[in-house]
C-alpha positions as CSV (number, residue, x, y, z in Angstrom):
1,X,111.0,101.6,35.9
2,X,112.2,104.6,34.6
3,X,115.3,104.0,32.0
4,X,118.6,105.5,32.9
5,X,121.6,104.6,31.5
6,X,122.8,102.2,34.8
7,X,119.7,99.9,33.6
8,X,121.9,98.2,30.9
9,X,124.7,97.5,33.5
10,X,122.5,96.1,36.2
11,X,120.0,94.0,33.7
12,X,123.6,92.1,33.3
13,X,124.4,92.0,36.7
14,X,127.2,94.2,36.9
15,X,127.6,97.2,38.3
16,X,128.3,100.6,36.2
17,X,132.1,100.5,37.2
18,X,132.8,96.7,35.9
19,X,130.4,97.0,32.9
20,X,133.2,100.4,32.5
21,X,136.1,98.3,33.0
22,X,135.1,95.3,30.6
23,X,133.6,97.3,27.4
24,X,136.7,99.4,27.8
25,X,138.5,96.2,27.6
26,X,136.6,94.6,24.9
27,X,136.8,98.0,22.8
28,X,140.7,98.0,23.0
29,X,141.0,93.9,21.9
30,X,138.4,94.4,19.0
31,X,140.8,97.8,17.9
32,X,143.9,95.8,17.8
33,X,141.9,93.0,16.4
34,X,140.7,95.3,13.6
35,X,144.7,96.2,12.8
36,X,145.2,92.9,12.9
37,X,142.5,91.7,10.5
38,X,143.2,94.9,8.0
39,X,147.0,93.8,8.0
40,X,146.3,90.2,7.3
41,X,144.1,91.3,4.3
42,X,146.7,93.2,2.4
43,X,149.6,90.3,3.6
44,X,147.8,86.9,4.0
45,X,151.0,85.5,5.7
46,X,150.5,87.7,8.5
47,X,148.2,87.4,11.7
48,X,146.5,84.3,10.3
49,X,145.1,83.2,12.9
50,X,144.5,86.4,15.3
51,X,140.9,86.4,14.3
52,X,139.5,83.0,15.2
53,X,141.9,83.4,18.5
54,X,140.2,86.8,19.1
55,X,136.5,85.3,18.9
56,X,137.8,82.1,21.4
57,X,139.1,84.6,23.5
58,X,135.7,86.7,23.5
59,X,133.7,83.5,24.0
60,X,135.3,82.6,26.9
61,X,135.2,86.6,28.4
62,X,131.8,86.8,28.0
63,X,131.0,83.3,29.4
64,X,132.7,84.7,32.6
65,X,131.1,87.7,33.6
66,X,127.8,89.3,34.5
67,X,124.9,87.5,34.4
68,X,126.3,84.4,32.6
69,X,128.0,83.7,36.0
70,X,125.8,80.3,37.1
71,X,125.1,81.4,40.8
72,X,123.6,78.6,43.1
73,X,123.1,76.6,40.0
74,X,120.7,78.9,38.1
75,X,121.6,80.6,34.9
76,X,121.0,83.9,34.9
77,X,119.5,85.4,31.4
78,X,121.4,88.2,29.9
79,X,119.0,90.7,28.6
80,X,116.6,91.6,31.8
81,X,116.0,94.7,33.9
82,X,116.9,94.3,37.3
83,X,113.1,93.6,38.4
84,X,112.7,90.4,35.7
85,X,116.0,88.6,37.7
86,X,113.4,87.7,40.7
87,X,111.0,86.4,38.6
88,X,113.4,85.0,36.2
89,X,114.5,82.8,39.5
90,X,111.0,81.3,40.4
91,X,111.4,77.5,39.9
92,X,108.6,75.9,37.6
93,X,105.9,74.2,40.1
């Protein structure tokens, strides 16, 4: 397989426009988290618990999309090129 940049978006079985939409989303949260996390450092009072909500958040995101999606009750693995997924499905004889 020759590498492109679309292999990353399909190996996590999405296509180029929703991996777009999602990093794009995840790159805003994890600015305003930054902010956040930089305030609450010079006033401890403030944001205390944005960072903890911020990875909960993220867990539950990633745990939603993609790959990770269970699809006829197989989990798919999140780091293979589109031609692994087929043999990533065989069941063990």
């Amino acid at each position: 397989m020759i590498y492109s940049y679309f292999s990353h978006p399909h190996s996590v079985c999405m296509s180029y426009y929703e991996h777009f939409k999602f990093s794009m989303k995840v790159s805003k949260k994890l600015f305003i988290g930054s902010i956040k996390a930089f305030i609450h450092a010079i006033f401890p009072n403030l944001f205390k618990a944005s960072s903890n909500d911020l990875i909960e958040e993220f867990e539950k995101e990633f745990g939603s999309v993609g790959c990770i999606k269970k699809k006829n009750g197989i989990q798919f693995p999140h780091n293979l090129y589109p031609t692994d997924i087929n043999r990533a499905l065989k069941k063990d004889e």
